[in-house]
N, C-alpha and C positions, 0 to 999 in steps of 0.2 A: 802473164802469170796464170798456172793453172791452180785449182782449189780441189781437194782430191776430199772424197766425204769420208773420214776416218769409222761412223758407225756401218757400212758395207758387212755384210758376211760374206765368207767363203764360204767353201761347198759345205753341207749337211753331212756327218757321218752319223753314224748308225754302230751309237757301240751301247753294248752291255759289260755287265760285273759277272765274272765267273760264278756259278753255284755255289753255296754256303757248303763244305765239308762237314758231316755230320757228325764225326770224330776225326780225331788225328791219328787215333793207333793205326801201328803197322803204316803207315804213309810210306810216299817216298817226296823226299825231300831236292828238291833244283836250288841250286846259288848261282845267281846271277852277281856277280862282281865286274864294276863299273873302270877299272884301271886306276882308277886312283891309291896312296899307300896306306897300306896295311887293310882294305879292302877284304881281301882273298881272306884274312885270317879272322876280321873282326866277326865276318858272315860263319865262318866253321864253329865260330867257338859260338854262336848263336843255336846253328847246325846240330852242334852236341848236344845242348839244352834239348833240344826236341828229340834229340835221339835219345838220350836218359829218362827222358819224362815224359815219351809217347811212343818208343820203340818207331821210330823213325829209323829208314836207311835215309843215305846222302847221299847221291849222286856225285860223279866228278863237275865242277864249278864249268859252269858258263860265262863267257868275258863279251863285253862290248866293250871298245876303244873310246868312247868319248862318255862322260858322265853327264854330260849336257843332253846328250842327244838318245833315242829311245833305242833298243836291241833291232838290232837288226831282223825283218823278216825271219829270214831263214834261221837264226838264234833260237826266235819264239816259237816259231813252228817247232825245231829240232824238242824244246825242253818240253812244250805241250805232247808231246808225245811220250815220252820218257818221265816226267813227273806227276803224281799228282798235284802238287803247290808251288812255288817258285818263293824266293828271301830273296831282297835286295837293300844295299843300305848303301852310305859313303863311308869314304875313308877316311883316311890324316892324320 
């Protein structure tokens, strides 16, 4: 029998929280929607809110296939470039 010691850490990473946005006017907005239903839509009509009541634009929507699991590299890179904030929520 082996006995595996469950308190182990794995590797150290080294993360931060984006800068606080010191307003939201004029932004531009990224939607990250997770593939789950009604997803796409629940995030746009969020989307509008801030567009009516910060002059926000909206980007075309961002997709990751699994809701479980986190955007893909290349996803986040893509929106970090293109947005300045990113919405994500679930669906159903």
């Amino acid at each position: 029998m082996r006995l595996y010691d469950p308190t182990s850490s794995g590797p150290q990473r080294n993360l931060s929280r984006a800068a606080v946005l010191a307003s939201l006017e004029g932004k531009t907005i990224g939607i990250l929607e997770n593939g789950k239903l009604n997803a796409a839509e629940m995030l746009q009509e969020v989307a509008a809110l801030f567009e009516a009541r910060h002059g926000c634009t909206v980007r075309p929507i961002y997709s990751k296939s699994n809701a479980s699991a986190p955007a893909s590299p290349e996803v986040l890179k893509q929106a970090a470039g293109e947005v300045d904030f990113l919405i994500t929520g679930l669906g159903d």
